[in-house]
N, C-alpha and C positions, 0 to 999 in steps of 0.2 A: 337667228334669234338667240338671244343668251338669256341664261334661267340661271338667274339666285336664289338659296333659299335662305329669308332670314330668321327663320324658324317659326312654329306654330303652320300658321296659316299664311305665314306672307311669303309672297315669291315675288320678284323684279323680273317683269320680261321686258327685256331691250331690243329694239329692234332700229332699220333706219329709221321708217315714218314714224319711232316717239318709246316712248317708255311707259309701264301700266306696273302701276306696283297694286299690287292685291291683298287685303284686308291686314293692311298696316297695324302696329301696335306699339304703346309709346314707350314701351323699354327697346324699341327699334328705334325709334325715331328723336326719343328722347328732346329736350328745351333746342337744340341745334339740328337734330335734323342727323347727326355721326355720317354727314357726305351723303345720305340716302335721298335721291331728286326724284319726280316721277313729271310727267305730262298728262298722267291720269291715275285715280286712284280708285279701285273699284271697294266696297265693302259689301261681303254677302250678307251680312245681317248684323243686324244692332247686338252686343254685347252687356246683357243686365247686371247686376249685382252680382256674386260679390265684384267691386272697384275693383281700377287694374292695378292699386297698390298692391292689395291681396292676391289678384292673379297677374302677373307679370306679362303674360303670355293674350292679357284679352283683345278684345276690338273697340275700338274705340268707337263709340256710337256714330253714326252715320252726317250727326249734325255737325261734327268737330274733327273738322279734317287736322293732323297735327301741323302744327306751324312750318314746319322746315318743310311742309310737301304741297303750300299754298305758295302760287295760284294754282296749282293743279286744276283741274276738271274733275266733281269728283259724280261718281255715279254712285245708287244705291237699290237700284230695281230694276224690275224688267223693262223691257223694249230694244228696239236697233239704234242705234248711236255712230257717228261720224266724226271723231275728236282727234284734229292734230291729225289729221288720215289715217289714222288709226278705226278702225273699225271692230263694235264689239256691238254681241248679242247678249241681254241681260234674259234666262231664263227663268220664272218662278217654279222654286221647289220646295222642299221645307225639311226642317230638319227633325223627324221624326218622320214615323209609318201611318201617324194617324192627322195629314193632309195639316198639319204645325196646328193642331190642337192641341195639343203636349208642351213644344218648347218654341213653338213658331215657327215663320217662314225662312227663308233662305233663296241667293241669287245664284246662280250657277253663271258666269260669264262665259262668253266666247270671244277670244279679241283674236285679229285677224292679223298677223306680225310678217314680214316679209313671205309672205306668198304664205305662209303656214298658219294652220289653225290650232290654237293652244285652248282647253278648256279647263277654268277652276273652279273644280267642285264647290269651294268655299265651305261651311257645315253642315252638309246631302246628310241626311240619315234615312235614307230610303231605296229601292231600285229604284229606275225611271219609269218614265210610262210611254208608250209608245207618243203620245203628242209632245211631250217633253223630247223625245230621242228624234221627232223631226222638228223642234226649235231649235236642237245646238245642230242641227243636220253633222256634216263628216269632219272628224278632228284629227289632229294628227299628233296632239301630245294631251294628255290629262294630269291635270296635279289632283292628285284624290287625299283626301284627308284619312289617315290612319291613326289609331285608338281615340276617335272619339265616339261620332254617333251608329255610324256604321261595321257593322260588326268583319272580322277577318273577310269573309266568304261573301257577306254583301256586299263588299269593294271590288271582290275579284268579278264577281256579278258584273257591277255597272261597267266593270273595264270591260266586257266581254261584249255589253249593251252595246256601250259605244263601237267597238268592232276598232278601238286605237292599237296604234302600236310601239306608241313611246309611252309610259309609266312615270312619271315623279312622284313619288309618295310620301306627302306633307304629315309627318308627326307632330298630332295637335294634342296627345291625351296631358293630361295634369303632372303626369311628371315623366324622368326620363324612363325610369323602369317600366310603367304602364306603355309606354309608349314603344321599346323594344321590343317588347313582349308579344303586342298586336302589331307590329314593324315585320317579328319572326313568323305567326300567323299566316300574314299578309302575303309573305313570300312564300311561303308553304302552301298556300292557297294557288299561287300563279305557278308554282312550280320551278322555280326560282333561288339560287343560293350561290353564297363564295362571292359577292358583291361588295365592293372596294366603294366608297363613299368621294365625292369627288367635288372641290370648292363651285365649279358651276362647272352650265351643260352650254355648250351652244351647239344647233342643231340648223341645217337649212334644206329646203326641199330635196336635194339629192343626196341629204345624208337619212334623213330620214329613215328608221330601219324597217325591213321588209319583213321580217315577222313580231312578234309581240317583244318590247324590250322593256327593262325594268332598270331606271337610270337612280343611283340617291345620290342625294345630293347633302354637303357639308352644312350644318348652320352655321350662317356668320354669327348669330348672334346666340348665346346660351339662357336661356329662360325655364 
C-alpha cells in the first residue's frame, strides 16, 4: 500500500485491488483534477461555511464529488462496502465529545488494501467507545487528524485504543503554525522526536512495524 498526503485531511491510498482517496478538497483537486485519480472516494463529513474560497483546506460537501475524481464511487457514511475489491468499513463517530451535538457527525473509514488495514479518522473529536473499537476491529495503520478537534493527548489516546502501530499524522488545524505546534504536542505525547518528513509511505504486511511507529509524511499540496 502507498500513502500520500495531500494535505489537510486527504490522503491517497493506493493499493492493487484500486485507490481510495479520503476527504478530498478542491485546491487538491482543482477544475483538472492536477493528476489526482481515485476508484473511491470517501468523505468523513460534510464541510459547512465558511466556503472553501475562504478556507482552502475544506471538504467539499458529500453531494459534489469534484470532477476530475468522477466516476469514482463515492461514499459518505456508515456501513460495509465492496468497491472495485476494495473493501471498507464506514464507522459513525462525531466530531466532538458531546455524541455531534456541537459540530456534528463524522465517518471514520476502514478500507482494507492489500492484506493491510488502514484507518481514517477523518474529523474524530472524541476517544472511541468500546463498540466503535469493535466496528473498525484491528488496524494496522491510522491517519489521525492533528490540531483540529482532538486535543495532543486525546489523539495519543485513540492511537493507544486502537492498539496500531503505524501513525500518519494528518495536520488539519487552520494554519501552518497551529498546526506544528499540536504536530510538536502530538509527538511529545507518543514520545516521539528527530522525525525527517518523507514525500510518501509505502508499507506491506511484512514491513509493517512491530512496535508503535510514527511515519510523516510531505504535503503535496500547501494549503
Amino acid at each position: 500500500m502507498e500513502i500520500i498526503w495531500y494535505g489537510g485531511a486527504c490522503v491517497r491510498l493506493r493499493g492493487k485491488e484500486g485507490t481510495v482517496v479520503a476527504d478530498a478538497f478542491p485546491s487538491v483537486v482543482g477544475p483538472t483534477g492536477r493528476g489526482l485519480t481515485a476508484d473511491l472516494v470517501t468523505y468523513s463529513h460534510p464541510d459547512p461555511a465558511p466556503p472553501a474560497a475562504a478556507r482552502p483546506n475544506a471538504h467539499r460537501p458529500p453531494d459534489a464529488v469534484p470532477t476530475s475524481l468522477q466516476p469514482a464511487f463515492r461514499l459518505d457514511g456508515p456501513g460495509e462496502y465492496e468497491i472495485h475489491d476494495v473493501l471498507v468499513t464506514g464507522v459513525r463517530t462525531a466530531r466532538d465529545e458531546a455524541k455531534g451535538t456541537e459540530r456534528g457527525l463524522n465517518t471514520a473509514f476502514v478500507v482494507q488494501l492489500d492484506g493491510l488495514h488502514a484507518i481514517h479518522l477523518g474529523d474524530l473529536g472524541h476517544a472511541l467507545t468500546e463498540e466503535q473499537l469493535r466496528e473498525i476491529g484491528t488496524v494496522d495503520l491510522a491517519c489521525v487528524p492533528i490540531g483540529g478537534h482532538l486535543s495532543a493527548a486525546k489523539a495519543a489516546e485513540v492511537v493507544s485504543q486502537l492498539e496500531v502501530n503505524l501513525v500518519v499524522p494528518l495536520l488539519v488545524a487552520e494554519n501552518e503554525a497551529d498546526g506544528q505546534s499540536a504536530l510538536a504536542k502530538f509527538l511529545h505525547e507518543m514520545g516521539v522526536k528527530d522525525l525527517t518528513p518523507q514525500p510518501r509511505l509505502t508499507v506491506t504486511v511484512s514491513s509493517v512495524p512491530q512496535e508503535m511507529t510514527v511515519a510523516l509524511l510531505e504535503s503535496r499540496v500547501r494549503v
